[in-house]
Each structure stands twice: as C-alpha cells, then as structure tokens.
N, C-alpha and C positions, 0 to 999 in steps of 0.2 A: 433618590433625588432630595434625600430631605436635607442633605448639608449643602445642597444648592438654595434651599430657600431662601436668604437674607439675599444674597445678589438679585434673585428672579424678582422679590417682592420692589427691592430698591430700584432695579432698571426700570420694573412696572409702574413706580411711582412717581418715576422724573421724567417718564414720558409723558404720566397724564399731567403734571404739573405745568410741563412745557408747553403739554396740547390748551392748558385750562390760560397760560400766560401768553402764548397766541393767539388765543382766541377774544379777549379782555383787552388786547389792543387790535385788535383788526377792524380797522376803518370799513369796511364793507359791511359787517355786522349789523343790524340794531340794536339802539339802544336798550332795550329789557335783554337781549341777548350777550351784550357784552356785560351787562350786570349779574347777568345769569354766570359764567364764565367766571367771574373777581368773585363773587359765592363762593362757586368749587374750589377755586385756587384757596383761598384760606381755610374750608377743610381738607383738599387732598393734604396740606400742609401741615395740620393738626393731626393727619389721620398716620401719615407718614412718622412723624413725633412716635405715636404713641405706639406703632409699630416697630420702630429703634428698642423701644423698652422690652416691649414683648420677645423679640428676637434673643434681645442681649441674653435673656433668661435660658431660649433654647438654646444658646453655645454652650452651657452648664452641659445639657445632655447632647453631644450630638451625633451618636447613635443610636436614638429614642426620638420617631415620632413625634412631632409636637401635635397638638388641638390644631393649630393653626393648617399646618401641613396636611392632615388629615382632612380638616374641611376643604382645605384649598381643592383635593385630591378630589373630592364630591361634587365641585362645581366645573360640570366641564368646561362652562365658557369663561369663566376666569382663567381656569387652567391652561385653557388655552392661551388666554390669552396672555398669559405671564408668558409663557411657553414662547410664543412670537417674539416677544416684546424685549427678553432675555438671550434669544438665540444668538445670536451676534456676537453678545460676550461672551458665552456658555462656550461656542464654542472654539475662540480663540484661546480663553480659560485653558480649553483641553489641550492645544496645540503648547502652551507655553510647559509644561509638564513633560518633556523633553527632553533627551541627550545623553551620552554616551555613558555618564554618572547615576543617572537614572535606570538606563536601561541593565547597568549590573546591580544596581540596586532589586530590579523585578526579577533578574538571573538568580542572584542570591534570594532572596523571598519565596519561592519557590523549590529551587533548585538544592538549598542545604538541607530543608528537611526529609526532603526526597532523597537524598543520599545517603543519610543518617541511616532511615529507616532502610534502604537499597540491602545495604551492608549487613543491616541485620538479619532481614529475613530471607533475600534472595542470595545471599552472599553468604556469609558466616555458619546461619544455619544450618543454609541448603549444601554445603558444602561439606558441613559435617556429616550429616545425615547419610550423603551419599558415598564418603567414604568409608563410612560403618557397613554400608550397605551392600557395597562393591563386589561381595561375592557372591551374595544371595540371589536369586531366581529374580528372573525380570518381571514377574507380579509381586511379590514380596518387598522388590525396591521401589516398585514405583507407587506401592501403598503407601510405606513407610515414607516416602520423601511429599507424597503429598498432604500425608497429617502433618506431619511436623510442622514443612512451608504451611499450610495453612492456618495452622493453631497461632507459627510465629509471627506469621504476616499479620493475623487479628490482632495480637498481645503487641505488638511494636508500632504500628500503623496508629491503634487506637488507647492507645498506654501510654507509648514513649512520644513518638513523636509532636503530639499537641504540643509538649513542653518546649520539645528545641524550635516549634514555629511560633510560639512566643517570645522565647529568647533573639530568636534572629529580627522578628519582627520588632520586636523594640531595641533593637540596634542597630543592625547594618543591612535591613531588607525594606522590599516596599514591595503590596499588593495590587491586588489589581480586580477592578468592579467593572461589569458591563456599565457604558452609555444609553439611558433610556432612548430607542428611537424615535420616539416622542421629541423628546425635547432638542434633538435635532432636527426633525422632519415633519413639526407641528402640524395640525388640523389646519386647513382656511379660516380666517376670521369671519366672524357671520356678519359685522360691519366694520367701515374704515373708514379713513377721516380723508376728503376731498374739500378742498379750498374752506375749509376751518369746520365744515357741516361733517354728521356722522352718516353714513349714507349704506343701502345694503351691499354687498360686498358681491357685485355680477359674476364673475369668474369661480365663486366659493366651489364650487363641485368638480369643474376643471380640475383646481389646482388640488385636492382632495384626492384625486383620483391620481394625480402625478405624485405626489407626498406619499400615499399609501404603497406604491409602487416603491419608492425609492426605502421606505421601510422595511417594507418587504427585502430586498437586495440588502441593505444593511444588516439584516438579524443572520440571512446568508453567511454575511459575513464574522459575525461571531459568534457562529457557529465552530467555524473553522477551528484547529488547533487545540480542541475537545476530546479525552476519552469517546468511542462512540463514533468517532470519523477518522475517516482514512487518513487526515491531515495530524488528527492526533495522536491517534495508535502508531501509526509509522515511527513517528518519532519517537516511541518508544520502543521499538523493531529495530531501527536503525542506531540509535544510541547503546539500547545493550548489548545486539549483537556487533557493534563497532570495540563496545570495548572490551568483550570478551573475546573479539577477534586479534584484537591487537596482544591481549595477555597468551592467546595460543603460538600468535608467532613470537613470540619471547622465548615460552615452552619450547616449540618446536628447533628453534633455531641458533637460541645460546646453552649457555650452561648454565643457564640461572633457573632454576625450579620453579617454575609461573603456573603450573598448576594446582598447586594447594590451596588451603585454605585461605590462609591471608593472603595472596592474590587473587582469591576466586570474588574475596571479600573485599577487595581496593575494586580488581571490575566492574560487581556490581554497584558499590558507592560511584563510581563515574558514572556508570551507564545512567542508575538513578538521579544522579547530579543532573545531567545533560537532557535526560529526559524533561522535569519538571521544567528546569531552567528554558529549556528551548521551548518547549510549550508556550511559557509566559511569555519569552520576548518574543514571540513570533504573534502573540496576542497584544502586545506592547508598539511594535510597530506596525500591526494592523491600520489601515485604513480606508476610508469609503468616498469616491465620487470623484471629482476635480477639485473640488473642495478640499479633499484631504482629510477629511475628519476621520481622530482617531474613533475605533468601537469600543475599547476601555479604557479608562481613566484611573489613574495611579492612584492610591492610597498610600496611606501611613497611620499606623496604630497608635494613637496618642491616651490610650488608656492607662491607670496607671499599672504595678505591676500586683497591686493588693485587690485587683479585681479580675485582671487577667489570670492569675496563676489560681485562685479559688476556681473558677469558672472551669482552666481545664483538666484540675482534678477531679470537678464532678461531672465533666464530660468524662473523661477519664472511665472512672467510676462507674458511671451509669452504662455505658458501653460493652464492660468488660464484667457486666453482671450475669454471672456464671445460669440464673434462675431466670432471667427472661427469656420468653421462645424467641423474640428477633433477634439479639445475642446467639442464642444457639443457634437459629437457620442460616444467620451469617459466618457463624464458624464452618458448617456445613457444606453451606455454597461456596468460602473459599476454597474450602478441601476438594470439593466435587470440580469446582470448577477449574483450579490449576493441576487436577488428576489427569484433567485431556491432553493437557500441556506437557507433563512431566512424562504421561507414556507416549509421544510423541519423541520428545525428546531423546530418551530411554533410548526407545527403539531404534533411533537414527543414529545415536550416538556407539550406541555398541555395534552396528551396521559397519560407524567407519574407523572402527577404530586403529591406530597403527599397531604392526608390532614390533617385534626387535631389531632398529638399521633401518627405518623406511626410506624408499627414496625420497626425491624430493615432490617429486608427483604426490607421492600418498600424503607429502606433509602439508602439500596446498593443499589437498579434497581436504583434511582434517581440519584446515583454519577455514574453509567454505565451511563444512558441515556447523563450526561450533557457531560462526556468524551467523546461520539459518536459525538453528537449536533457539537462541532466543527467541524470533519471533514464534517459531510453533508452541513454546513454552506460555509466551506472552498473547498471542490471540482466542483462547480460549479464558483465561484468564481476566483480560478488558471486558470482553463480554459478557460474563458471569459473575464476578467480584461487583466492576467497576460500571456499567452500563446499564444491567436488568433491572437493579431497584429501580434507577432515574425513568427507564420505559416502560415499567410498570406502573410507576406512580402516572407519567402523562396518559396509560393508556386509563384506567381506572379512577384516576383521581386523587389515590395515594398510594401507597405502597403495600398493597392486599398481597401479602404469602400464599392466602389461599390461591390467586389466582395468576402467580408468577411464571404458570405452564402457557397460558396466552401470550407471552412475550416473544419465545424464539415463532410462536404458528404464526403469531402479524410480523414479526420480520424474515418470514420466509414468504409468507403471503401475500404481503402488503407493506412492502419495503420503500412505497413511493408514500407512504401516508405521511400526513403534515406533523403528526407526535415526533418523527423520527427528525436527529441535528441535522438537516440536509446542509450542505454546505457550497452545492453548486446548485444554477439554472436548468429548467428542463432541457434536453440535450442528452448530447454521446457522455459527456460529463457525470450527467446525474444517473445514466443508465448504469456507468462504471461502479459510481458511489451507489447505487441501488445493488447491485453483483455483491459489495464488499458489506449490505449490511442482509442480505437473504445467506451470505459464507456465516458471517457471528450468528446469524438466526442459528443456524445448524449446529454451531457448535455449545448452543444454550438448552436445544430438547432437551439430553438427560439432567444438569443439572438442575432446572428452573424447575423439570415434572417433578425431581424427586424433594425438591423446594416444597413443592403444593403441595405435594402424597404428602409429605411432614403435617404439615399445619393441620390440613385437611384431615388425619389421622389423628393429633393432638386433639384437634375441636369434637371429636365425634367421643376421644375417651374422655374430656372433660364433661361431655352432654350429658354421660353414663353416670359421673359422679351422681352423689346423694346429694340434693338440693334443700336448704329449710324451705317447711312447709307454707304455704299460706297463711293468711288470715281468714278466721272461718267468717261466714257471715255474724254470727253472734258478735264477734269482736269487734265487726268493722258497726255493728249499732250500735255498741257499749262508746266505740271512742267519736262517734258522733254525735251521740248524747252527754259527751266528756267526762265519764265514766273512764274508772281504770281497770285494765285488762287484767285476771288472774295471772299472781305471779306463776312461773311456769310454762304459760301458756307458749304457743309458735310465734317464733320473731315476724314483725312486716317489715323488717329490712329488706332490700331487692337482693337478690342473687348475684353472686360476682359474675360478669358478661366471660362468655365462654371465648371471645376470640382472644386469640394471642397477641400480646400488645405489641 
C-alpha cells in the first residue's frame, strides 16, 4: 500500500480541508467555533503543502517504505481513517486498470517465464533423460529421471528464469499484487461528522462486524487461483495434460513424429505457458461483491535495468549455492518430491503402452493415459516443491527444515485449519477443498519426513563438531579490569549457530 500513499494522504486532506471550509462558514455554528474552524483550515493547508514535498521525495523510491508510510501504518486511527476517506477512489483506481490489453499483458507476465523454464526442465530435459533411459528397469528410470528433473528444475527455475521475468517485465508483461482488504473493507470510524459537529460514531461495532465479514470473503477470494488450491493446481493438471494430450494425437494419428524430444519440449513450453498465464488472468479478472472490486491490482516494473539485472544475479547466485543446507534440502525435496510423480507416471505409462498397428481404441486409451500422466506427475510435485515451504512457514512462523514432517500430519489432520489458502465457505464446497488438501497431505509424508531426517541429522553432526573454547574466568576479570588477554589464549567469539540457514 505504500504506492497508494500520496492519493490516500491527498483525498484525506481535502476532506478535512472541506470539512474545516464548512464548518468556518456555517451560520449555525458559534462564533469561537467558526474561528476555531478558519484556524484549522489555514494549517490543514500548510500541513497539506509540506506534505506535497515530503511525498515528491518518496516517488524517488517507490518500492521502499517511507517514514511516513510506516508511521501512518502504527497509527491505527489515522489509518483508518485515510483508509475510509480514500476508499472511493482506491477503489475505482482499481477498476480503471482494465481490459483486453491489459489482460495479455498479465498473460504474458507470468505465462512466458513459465514457459521458458516449462521447456527446459519438464520438456527438454525430462525427455531426454527418459529416452536414455527407455530400456532400463522401471526403478533405474524413474531414479534417473527424477534427479535429473529435479537438479534441472532447481538450475532453470532458480538461474535462468529470474532473467527472462525481467526481460519480459520490463517490456511486454505486467504483474500482479494482492489488494489490501483493509483498504477496501475499512474498520468503522470511531467518530463522524453530523451537521458540522464530530460526534461518536453509534453503529461502529455493527458495521465492524459486517466489514470483517466481507474481508474475511474477500481473502476467500484471493486465495483462489494459488499453487496449494484446487483452483490452482488444476490448472496446471489441465494445461499440461491438454497439451501433452494434443502432441499424442499428432503422434498417434499422422505421420508427423510428435513424440520426441522437441515436441515433448514445445508441450511442455505450452502447458507451462498456459498454466502461469491462466493462473494470472483468472487472478486478473477476479472479483469481490456487487461492487466488483477487483482482489489484485496490476503492476508494472518501472525499475531501471542497472538494478534489476544485479539484483537477479544475486538472487541468482545465492539460490544456487551449492554449500547452503536450504539449497541442498531444496534440491532434495525437488527430487524426492517429483519421484512420486515420475513413478506414477512410469508405471501407467508402460501399463498403456501401444504396440505394433494399434487400433484405434488402444490410440484413444493412449492419449487418455498421457492427459492423466501429467496431473499424477504434477500433484505430488505442487505439493512438495511448490506448497510445503509456504505451509511450513504459516504453520511455525518460518520455514523450519527441521520441522517440515508436521506439514503433510496437519494437512491430513487438520485440513480445515485457518494456515491453509482455503478458497471456498464452509459447506459441501470446502468439505471437497478439505478431501483435495488431506490427498497433497499424503503425498508429502515421505518427502517432508525425509526433509526433517536431513536437517535434523545435519544439526546433530554439526553439534558433534569441535567448538572453540570459552572464556576462562581469569579472562573474563582481566578484560573487565581492561587488561589484555595472553596472546594465545581461547577466542570469546560466539560459536557459529548449528541451525542450517
């Protein structure tokens, strides 16, 4: 909300300006109170001024916090009350952010870096791999294919990709940011203004209690369309097995060779195209009430490219640092975790395979099976990769490795809990949506346990490491009386912290 600031402050100051220039002539008034009123009016005036300046400075940065912003943030009844007083505009603001230009704008924003990377690791890769593999023993291939996919999936995901969603983002894409529910569905004011007097505001708890309600529905709402919910994974179920389904009846039914490599690697670039892409614009035209109000609000990257392209080599960088344990438990949990997918796969795939002249029956089971093959590929995969860090951090507070084994037990457990994106009301709805997040629970036991066993084993062999020693008592009165320690002596440096970063 902080690039909302300069509208919320300005709406908030020409209201009171207005309320201070109604009130300064209103004949019913008394006289010290209309004088009281021509006061305020000539500093909300002043105050508005010097808030112009202040502003101007924060457009310099405006993906950086102001002082301002942050105080505002502390005071809840200002806040609020900006929050009211801006609503209006805020959220017509959002409605103009619109249209058919736009919305391939958010398609492309999304949807080419997703494809890029599609190609590389679910495509090109994986395609290789498994034609290397093709004759080997069905554990042998589906080891092999899931180090590979997952070593590539990290190396492309977290290497390559940053680059081309900066590229695209500072050309032909636009992103996309939740809408604070706040500042659509503000708090009650604690007073309001009746016939020029500021008076207590009778109704505040009522309407408190309606607003929180309608928030509540609202977060519902952008939720939706999320790794982690039926609305989002599907679409990735449905876009890659659509377009691996479409490359098999090519296969199966001309003479054009659609199973290789470079078609295995145009499918997956579509699928991943369509996946990211549909995710976003179905988040894009989201919206909430009779109102209309959308739940995200479009972006554009207006950074320049001398700060963008440093930033995602040492994302980059940092990511793909071969020496950190979260680096490594991520490599690990990819592999582990598109392992369920690939022997899935594997096994259904060699189940249906044709062979020499099939009919035309065995060539539709064949384009059925390969349309399924992705989502079994793909649902263990979301789960694991793409969802567990996210519901470990809300179950704990951050993203504890050690304790990544609690994740599938509460989403088998306690699949209704408030951590998880629920996306529908309670109902047959959210019983369904509860079913589909107790299935990803199950298919996260083995890799989140073998998550924890890691760290949890890591942290016990670093405990064992040799520690430097303390500080003896002698030392710690030598350097209290500021005295210098024998050279030689044991360092009082702290010990480097055993947990894995």
């Amino acid at each position: 909300m902080t690039q909302d600031m300069p509208t919320r402050l300005n709406t908030f100051m020409e209201s009171r300006i207005e309320h201070a220039q109604s009130a300064a002539t209103n004949e019913s008034l008394s006289q010290p109170e209309r004088d009281q009123a021509k006061d305020q009016l000539g500093q909300l005036r002043e105050v508005q001024g010097e808030l112009g300046e202040l502003l101007k400075t924060d457009d310099d940065k405006p993906n950086t916090p102001s002082e301002l912003a942050t105080a505002t943030k502390k005071n809840e009844v200002l806040d609020t009350a900006l929050k009211n007083v801006a609503r209006q505009d805020y959220v017509a603001d959002l409605k103009t952010k619109s249209g058919f230009v736009t919305g391939l704008a958010v398609f492309a924003g999304a949807g080419i870096p997703q494809g890029v990377a599609s190609a590389g690791h679910f495509g090109a890769i994986t395609a290789s791999i498994d034609e290397k593999m093709a004759d080997a023993s069905y554990g042998k291939h589906v080891a092999a294919t899931s180090t590979v996919l997952g070593a590539a999936h990290k190396v492309i995901s977290d290497g390559i990709r940053p680059f081309v969603q900066v590229v695209v983002d500072k050309t032909i894409g636009a992103g996309l940011e939740k809408v604070d529910p706040m500042s659509v569905y503000p708090k009650a004011l604690q007073v309001v203004t009746q016939d020029g007097r500021r008076v207590e505001n009778a109704g505040r708890d009522a309407l408190n209690l309606t607003q929180e309600q309608k928030r509540n529905d609202f977060k519902l709402k952008q939720n939706a369309n999320n790794f982690g919910t039926m609305s989002g994974d599907f679409t990735g179920y449905l876009a890659f097995g659509a377009a691996h389904a479409v490359r098999d009846t090519i296969d199966q039914f001309t003479s054009v060779n659609a199973g290789g490599i470079v078609a295995r690697t145009t499918a997956s670039a579509v699928g991943g195209t369509f996946m990211a892409g549909g995710q976003a614009v179905a988040k894009y035209a989201q919206t909430h009430g009779d109102e209309e109000i959308p739940t995200y609000r479009v972006t554009k990257e207006n950074r320049n490219w001398s700060e963008l392209l440093p930033k995602a080599f040492s994302e980059a960088t940092g990511k793909l640092n071969p020496i950190s344990m979260t680096n490594v438990s991520d490599y690990a949990n990819r592999i582990v975790g598109v392992g369920e997918g690939v022997a899935m796969r594997t096994a259904v795939g060699d189940a249906a395979a044709v062979g020499e002249n099939p009919e035309v029956r065995e060539k539709m089971e064949q384009i059925v099976t390969t349309f399924f093959s992705s989502g079994l590929t793909l649902l263990p995969f979301f789960a694991n990769s793409v969802a567990a860090p996210l519901e470990n951090k809300a179950l704990s507070g951050k993203d504890d490795l050690t304790k990544r084994a609690n994740v599938p037990l509460q989403n088998v457990t306690s699949p209704n809990r408030d951590g998880l994106p629920h996306t529908q009301p309670e109902g047959w709805r959210r019983d369904l949506e509860n079913t589909y997040h107790v299935t990803r629970g199950l298919t996260q036991v083995v890799p989140q346990t073998a998550i924890a066993g890691l760290n949890l084993g890591t942290e016990w062999a670093q405990s064992l490491a040799p520690r430097p020693k303390k500080a003896s008592g002698d030392d710690i009165q030598l350097a209290e009386r500021g005295e210098a320690r024998p050279q030689g002596g044991p360092s009082n440096e702290p010990a480097p912290t055993t947990r894995p970063s």
